[in-house]
N, CA, C and O of each residue as an XYZ file, in Angstrom:
660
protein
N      59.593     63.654     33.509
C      58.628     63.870     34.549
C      57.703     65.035     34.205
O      56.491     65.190     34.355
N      58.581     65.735     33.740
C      57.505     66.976     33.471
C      56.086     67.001     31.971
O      55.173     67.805     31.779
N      56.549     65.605     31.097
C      55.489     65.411     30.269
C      54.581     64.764     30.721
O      53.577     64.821     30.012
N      54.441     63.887     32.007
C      53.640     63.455     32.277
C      52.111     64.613     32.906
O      50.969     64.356     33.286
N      52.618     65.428     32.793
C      50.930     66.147     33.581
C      50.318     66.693     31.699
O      49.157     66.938     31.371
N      51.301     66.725     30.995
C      50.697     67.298     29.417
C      50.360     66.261     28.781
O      50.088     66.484     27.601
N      50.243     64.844     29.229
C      49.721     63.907     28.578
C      48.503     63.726     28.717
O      47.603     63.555     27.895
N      48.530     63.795     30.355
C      47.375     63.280     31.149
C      46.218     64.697     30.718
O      45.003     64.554     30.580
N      47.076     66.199     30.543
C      46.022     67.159     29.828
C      45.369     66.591     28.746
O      44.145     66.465     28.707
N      46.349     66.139     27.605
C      46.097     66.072     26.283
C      44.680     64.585     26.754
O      43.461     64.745     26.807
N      45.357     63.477     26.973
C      44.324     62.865     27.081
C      42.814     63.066     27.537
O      41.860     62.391     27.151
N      42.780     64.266     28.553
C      41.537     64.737     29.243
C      40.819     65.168     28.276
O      39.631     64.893     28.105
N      41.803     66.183     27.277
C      40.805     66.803     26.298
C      40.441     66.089     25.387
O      39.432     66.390     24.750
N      41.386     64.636     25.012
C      40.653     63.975     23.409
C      38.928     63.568     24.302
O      37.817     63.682     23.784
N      39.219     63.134     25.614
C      38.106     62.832     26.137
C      36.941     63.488     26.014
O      35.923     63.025     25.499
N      37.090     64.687     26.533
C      35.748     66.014     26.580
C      35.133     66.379     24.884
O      33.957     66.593     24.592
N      36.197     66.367     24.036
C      36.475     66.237     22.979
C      34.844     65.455     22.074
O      33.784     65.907     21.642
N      35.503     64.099     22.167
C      34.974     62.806     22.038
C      33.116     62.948     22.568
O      32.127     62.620     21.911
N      33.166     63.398     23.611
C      31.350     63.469     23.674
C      30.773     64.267     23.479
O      29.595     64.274     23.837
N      31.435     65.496     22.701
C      30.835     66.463     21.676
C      30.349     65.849     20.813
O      30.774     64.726     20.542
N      29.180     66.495     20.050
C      28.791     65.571     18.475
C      27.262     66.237     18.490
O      26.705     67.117     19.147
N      26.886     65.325     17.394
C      25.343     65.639     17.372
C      24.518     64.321     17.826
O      24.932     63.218     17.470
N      23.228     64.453     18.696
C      22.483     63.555     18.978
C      22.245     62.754     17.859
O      22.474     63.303     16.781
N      21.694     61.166     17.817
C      21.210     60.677     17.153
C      19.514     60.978     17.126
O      18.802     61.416     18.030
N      19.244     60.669     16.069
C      17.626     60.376     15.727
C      17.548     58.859     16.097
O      18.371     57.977     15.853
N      16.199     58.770     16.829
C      16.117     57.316     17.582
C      15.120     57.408     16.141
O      14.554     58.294     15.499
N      15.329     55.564     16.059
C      14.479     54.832     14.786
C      13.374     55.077     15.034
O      13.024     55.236     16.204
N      12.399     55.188     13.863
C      10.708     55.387     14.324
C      10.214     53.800     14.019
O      10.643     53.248     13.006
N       9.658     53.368     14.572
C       9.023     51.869     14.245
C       8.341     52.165     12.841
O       7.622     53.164     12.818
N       8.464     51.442     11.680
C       7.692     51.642     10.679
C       6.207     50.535     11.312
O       6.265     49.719     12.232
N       5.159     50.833     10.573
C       3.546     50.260     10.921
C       3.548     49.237      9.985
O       4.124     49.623      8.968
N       3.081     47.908      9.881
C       2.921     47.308      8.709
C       1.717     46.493      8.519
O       1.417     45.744      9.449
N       1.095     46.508      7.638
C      -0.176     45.823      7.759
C      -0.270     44.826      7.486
O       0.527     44.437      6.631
N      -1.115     43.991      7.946
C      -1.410     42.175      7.946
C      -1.774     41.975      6.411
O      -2.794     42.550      6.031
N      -1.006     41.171      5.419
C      -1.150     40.521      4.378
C      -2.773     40.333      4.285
O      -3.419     40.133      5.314
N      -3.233     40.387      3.342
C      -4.369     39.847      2.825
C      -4.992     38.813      2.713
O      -4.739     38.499      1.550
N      -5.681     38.004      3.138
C      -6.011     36.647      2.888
C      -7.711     36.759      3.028
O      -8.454     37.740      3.050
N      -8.018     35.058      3.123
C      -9.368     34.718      2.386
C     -10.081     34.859      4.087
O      -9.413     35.037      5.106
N     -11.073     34.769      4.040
C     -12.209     34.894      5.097
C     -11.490     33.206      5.905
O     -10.772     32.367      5.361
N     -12.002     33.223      7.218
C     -11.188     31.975      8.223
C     -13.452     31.881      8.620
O     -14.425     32.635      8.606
N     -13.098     30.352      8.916
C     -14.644     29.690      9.334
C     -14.433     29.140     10.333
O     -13.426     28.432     10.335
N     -15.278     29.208     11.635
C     -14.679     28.162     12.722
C     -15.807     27.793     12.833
O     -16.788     28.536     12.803
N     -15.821     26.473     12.990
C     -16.667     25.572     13.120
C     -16.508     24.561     14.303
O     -15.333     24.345     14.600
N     -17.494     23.867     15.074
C     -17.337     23.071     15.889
C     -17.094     21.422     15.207
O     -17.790     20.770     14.428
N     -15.643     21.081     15.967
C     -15.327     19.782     15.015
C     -14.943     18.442     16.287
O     -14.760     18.997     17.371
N     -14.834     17.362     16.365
C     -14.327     16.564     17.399
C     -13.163     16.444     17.100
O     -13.018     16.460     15.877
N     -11.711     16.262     17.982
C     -10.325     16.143     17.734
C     -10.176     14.967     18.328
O     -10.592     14.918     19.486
N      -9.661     13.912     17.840
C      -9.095     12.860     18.273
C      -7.735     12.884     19.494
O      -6.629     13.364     19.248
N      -8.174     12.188     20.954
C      -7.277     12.490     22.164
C      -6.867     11.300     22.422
O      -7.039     10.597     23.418
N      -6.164     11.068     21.201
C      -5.623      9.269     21.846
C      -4.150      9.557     22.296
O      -3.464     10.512     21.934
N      -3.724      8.357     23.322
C      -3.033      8.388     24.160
C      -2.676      7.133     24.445
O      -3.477      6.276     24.818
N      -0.888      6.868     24.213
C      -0.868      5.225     24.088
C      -0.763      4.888     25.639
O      -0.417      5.722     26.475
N      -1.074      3.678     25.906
C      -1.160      3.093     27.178
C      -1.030      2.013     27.186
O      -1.926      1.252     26.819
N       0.441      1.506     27.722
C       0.842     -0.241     27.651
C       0.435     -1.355     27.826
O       1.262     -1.758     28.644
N      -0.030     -1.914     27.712
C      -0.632     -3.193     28.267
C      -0.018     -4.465     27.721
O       1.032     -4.397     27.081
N      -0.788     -5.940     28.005
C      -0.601     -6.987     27.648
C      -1.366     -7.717     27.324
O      -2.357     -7.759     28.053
N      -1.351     -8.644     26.131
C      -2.427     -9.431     25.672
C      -1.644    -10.689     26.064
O      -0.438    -10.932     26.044
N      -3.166    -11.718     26.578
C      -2.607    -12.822     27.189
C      -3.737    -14.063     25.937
O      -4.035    -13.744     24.786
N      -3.990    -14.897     26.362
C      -4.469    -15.399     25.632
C      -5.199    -16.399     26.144
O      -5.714    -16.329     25.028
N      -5.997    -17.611     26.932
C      -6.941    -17.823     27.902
C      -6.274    -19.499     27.826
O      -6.516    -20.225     28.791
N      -5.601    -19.955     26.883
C      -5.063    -20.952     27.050
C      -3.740    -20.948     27.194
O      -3.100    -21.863     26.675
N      -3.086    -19.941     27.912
C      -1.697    -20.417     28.144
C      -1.692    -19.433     28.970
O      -2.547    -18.547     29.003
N      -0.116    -19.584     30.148
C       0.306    -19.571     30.919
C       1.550    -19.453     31.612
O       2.265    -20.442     31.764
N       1.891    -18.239     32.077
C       3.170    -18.435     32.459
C       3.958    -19.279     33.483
O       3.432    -19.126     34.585
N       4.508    -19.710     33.513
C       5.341    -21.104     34.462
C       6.198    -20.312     35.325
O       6.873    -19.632     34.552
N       6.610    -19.974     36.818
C       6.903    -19.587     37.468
C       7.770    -20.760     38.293
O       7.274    -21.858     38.546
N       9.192    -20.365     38.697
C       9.249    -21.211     39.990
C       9.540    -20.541     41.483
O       9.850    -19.383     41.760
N       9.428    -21.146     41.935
C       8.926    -20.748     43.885
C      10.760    -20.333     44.133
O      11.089    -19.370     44.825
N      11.493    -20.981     43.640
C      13.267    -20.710     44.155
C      13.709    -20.093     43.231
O      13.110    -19.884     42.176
N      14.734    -19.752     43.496
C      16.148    -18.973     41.919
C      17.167    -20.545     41.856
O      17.498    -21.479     42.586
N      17.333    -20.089     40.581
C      18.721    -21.150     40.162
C      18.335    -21.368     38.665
O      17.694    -20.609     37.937
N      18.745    -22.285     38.450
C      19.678    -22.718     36.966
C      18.598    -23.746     36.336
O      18.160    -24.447     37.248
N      18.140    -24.007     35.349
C      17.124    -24.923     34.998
C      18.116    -25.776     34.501
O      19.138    -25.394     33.930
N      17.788    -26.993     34.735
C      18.690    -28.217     34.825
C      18.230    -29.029     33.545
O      18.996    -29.394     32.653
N      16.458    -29.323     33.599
C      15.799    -30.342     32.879
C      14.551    -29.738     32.345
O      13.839    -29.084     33.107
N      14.364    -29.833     31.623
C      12.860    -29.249     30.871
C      12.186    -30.828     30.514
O      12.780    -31.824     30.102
N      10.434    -30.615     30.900
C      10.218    -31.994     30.806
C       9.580    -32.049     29.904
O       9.297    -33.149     29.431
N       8.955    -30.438     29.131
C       7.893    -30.385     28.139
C       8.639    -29.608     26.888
O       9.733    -29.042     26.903
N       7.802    -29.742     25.917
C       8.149    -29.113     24.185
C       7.060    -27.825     24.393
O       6.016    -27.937     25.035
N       7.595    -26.345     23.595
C       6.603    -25.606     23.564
C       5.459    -26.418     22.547
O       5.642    -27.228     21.639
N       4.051    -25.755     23.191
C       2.819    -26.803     22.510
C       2.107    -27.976     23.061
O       1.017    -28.341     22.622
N       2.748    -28.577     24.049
C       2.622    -29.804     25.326
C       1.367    -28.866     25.979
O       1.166    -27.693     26.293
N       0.640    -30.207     25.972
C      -0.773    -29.511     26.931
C       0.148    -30.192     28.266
O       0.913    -31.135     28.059
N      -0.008    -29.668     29.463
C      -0.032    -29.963     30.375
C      -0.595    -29.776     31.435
O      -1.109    -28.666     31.298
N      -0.982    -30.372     33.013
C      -2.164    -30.677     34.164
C      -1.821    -29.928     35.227
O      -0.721    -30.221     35.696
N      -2.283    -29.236     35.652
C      -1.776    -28.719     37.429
C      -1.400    -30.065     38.065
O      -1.879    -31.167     38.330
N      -0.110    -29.244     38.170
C       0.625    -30.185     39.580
C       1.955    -31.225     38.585
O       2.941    -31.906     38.869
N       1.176    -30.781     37.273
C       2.700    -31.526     36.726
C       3.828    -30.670     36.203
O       3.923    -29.623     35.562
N       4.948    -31.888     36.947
C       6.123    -31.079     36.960
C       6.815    -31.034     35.116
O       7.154    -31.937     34.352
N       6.786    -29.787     35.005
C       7.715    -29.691     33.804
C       9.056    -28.979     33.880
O       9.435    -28.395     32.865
N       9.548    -28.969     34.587
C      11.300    -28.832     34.598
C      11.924    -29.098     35.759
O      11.294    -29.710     36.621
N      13.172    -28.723     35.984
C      13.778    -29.437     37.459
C      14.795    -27.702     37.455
O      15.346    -27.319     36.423
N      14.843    -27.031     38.540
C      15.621    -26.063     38.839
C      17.156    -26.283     39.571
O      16.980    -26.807     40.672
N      18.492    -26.061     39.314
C      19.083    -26.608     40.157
C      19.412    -25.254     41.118
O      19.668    -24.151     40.636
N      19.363    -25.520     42.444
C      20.403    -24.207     43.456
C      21.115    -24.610     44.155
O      20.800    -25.409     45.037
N      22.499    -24.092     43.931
C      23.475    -24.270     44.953
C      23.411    -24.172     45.817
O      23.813    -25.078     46.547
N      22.841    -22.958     46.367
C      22.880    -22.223     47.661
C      21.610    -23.417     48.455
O      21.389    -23.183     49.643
N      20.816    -24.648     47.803
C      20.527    -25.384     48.775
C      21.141    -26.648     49.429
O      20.788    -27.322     50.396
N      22.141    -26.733     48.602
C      23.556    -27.540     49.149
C      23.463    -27.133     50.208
O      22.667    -27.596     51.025
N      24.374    -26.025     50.475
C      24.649    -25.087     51.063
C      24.066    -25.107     52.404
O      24.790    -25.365     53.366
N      22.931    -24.879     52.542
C      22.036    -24.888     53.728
C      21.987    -26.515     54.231
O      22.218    -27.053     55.313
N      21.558    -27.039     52.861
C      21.694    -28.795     53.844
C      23.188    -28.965     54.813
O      23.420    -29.467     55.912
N      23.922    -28.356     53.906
C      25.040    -28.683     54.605
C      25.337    -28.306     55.952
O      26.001    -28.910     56.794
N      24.589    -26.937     56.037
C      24.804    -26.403     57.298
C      23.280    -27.037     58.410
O      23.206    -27.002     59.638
N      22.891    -27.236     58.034
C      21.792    -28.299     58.823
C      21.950    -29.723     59.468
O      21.559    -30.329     60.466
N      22.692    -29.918     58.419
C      23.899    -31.410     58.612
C      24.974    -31.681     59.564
O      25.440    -32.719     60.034
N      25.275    -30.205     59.732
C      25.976    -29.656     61.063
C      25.334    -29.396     62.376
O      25.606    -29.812     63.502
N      24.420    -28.604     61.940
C      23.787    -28.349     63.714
C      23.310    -29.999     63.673
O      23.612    -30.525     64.744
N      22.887    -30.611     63.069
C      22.495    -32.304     63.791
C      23.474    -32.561     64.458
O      23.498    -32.546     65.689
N      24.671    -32.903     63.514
C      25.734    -33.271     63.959
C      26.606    -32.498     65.559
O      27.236    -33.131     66.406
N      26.422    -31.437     65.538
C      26.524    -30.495     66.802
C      25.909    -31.057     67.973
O      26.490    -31.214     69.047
N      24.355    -31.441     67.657
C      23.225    -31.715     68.552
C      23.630    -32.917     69.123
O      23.755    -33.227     70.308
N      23.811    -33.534     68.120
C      23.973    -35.379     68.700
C      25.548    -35.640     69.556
O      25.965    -36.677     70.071
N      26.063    -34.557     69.490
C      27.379    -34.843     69.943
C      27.603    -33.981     71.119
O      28.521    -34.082     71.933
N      26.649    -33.127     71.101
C      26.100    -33.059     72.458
C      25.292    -33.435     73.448
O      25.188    -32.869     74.537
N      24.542    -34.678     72.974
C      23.790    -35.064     73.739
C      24.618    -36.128     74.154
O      24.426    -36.387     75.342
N      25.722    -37.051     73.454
C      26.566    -37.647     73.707
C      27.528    -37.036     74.565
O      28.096    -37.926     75.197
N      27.900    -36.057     74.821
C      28.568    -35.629     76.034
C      27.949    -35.656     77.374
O      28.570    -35.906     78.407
N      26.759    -35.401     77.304
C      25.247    -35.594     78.344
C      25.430    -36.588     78.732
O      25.956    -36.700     79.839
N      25.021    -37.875     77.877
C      24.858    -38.806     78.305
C      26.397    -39.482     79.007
O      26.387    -39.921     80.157
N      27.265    -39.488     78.428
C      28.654    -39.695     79.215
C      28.876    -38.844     81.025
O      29.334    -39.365     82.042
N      28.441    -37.675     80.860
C      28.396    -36.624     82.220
C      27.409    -37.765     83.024
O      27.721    -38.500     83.961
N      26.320    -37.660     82.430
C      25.088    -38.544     83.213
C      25.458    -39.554     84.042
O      25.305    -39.574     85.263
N      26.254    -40.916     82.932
C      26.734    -41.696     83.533
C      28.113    -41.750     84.504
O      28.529    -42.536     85.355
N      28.489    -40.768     84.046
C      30.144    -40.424     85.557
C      29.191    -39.957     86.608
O      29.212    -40.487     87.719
N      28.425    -39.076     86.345
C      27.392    -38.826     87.860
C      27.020    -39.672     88.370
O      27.577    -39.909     89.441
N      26.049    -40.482     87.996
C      25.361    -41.967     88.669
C      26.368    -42.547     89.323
O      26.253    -42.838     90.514
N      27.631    -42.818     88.528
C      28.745    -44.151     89.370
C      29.457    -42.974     90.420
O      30.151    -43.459     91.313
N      29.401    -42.243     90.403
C      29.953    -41.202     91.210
C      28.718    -40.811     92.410
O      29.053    -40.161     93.400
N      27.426    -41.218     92.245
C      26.269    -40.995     92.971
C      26.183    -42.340     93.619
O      25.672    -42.335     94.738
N      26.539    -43.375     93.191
C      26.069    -44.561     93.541
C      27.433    -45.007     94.401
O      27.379    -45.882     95.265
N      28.757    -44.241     94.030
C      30.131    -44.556     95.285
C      29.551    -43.630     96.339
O      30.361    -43.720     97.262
N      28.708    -42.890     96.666
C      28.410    -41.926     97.481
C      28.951    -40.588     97.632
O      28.780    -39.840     98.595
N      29.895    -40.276     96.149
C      30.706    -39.061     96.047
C      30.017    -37.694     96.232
O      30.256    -36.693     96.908
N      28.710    -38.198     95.027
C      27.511    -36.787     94.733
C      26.303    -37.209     95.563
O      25.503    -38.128     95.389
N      26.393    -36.330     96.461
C      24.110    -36.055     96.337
C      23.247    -36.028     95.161
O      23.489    -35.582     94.039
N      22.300    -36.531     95.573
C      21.171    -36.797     94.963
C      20.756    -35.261     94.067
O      20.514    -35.144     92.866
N      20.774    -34.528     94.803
C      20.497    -32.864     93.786
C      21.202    -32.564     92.919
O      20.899    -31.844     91.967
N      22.694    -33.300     93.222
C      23.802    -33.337     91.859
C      23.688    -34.035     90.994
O      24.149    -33.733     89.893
N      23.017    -35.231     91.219
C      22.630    -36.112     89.812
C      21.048    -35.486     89.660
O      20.635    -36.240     88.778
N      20.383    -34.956     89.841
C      19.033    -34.895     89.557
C      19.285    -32.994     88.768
O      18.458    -32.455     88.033
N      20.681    -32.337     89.241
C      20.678    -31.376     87.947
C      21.259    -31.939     87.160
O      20.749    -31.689     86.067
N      22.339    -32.801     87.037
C      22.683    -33.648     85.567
C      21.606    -34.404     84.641
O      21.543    -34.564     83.423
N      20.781    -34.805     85.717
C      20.268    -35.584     84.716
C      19.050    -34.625     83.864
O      18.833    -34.921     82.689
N      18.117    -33.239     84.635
C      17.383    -32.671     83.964
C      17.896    -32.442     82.232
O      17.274    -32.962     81.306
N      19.230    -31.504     82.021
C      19.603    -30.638     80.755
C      19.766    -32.079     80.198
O      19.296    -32.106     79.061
N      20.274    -33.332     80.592
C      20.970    -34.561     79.649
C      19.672    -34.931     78.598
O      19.720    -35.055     77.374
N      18.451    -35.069     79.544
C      17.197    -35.324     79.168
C      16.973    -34.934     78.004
O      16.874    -35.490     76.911
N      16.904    -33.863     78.390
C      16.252    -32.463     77.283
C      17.157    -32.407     76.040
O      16.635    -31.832     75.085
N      18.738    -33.008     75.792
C      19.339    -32.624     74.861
C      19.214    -33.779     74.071
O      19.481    -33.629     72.878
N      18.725    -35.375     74.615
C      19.033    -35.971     73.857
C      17.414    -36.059     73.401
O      17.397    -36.947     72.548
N      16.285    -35.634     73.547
C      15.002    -35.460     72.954
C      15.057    -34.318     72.024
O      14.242    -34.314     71.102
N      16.246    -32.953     72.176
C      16.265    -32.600     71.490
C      16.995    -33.092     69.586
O      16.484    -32.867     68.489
N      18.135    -33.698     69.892
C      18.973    -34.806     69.332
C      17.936    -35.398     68.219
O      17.829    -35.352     66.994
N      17.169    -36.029     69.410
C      15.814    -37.144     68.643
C      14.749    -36.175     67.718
O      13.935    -36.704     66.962
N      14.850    -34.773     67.861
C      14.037    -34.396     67.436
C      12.360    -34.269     68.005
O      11.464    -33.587     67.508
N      12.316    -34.891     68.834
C      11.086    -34.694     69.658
C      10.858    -33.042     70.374
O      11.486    -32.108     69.875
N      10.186    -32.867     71.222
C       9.707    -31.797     71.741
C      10.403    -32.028     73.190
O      10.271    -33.153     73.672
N      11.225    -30.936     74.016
C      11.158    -30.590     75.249
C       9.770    -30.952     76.047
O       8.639    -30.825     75.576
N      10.129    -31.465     77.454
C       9.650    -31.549     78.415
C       9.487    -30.461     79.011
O      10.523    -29.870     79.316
N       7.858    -29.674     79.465
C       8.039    -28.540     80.614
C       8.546    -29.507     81.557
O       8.720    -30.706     81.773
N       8.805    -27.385     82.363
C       9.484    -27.924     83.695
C       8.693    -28.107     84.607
O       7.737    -27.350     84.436
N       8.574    -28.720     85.507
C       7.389    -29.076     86.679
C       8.080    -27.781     87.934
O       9.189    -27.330     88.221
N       6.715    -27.597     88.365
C       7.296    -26.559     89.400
C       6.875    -27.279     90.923
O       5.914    -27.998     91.198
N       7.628    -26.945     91.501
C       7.748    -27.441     92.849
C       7.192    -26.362     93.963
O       7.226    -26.639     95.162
């Protein structure tokens, strides 16, 4: 215990010690002069400012072929080199996805018509049910308005307005 305060001396002094010395001399920049060379001429000259910029060359007899849907080309009807006419068809595209939709179109018909066939069945239990004297006349005359309308819809025709009273 008791060397510890003569260490901590000794160390103080290598310290105080240590930043004794002599200053340095700071470096002096040496000067150096510009090499020698030949006389420089400036003259007014044009510099070329080209600058690439993408484009496309087309060519006045041909044409790119586009189609209106997506899908799969099925049939090609022409050879590259075939002159061909507006409006003629040169390939066949196939798309699934218009299955697809027929199919579901094929359905709402089918929906439609089988509802108008329920109509028309309601219609006729009303009438024989209007004509035993079961229903009033306002009960077959709201059956029969929507029956109307579903099986013109069915047919594909246009709705009837409604008449106002």
């Amino acid at each position: 215990m008791t060397a510890r305060p003569y260490l901590i001396s000794a160390l103080g002094a290598a310290l105080l010690l240590s930043a004794c010395g002599e200053p340095k001399e700071a470096a002096t920049p040496t000067i150096r002069t510009a090499p020698a060379a030949g006389r420089l001429t400036i003259r007014a000259q044009t510099v070329a400012d080209l600058k690439p910029v993408p484009g496309t060359l087309t060519t006045r007899d041909m044409a790119e072929a586009r189609a209106r849907i997506s899908g799969t080309l099925a049939a090609l009807s022409v050879k590259e080199g075939d002159i061909v006419r507006q409006g003629q068809m040169i390939g066949r595209i196939k798309d699934d996805r218009l299955a697809l939709q027929t199919g579901a179109f094929d359905a709402q018909v089918a929906a439609a018509a089988a509802e108008a066939a329920r109509a028309q069945a309601d219609l006729a239990r009303t009438r024989d049910l209007f004509s035993h004297g079961v229903y009033a006349q306002a009960r077959l005359d709201q059956v029969r308005g929507p029956g109307q309308g579903r099986q013109r819809q069915s047919d594909g025709g246009p709705r009837p307005a409604r008449r106002q009273r």
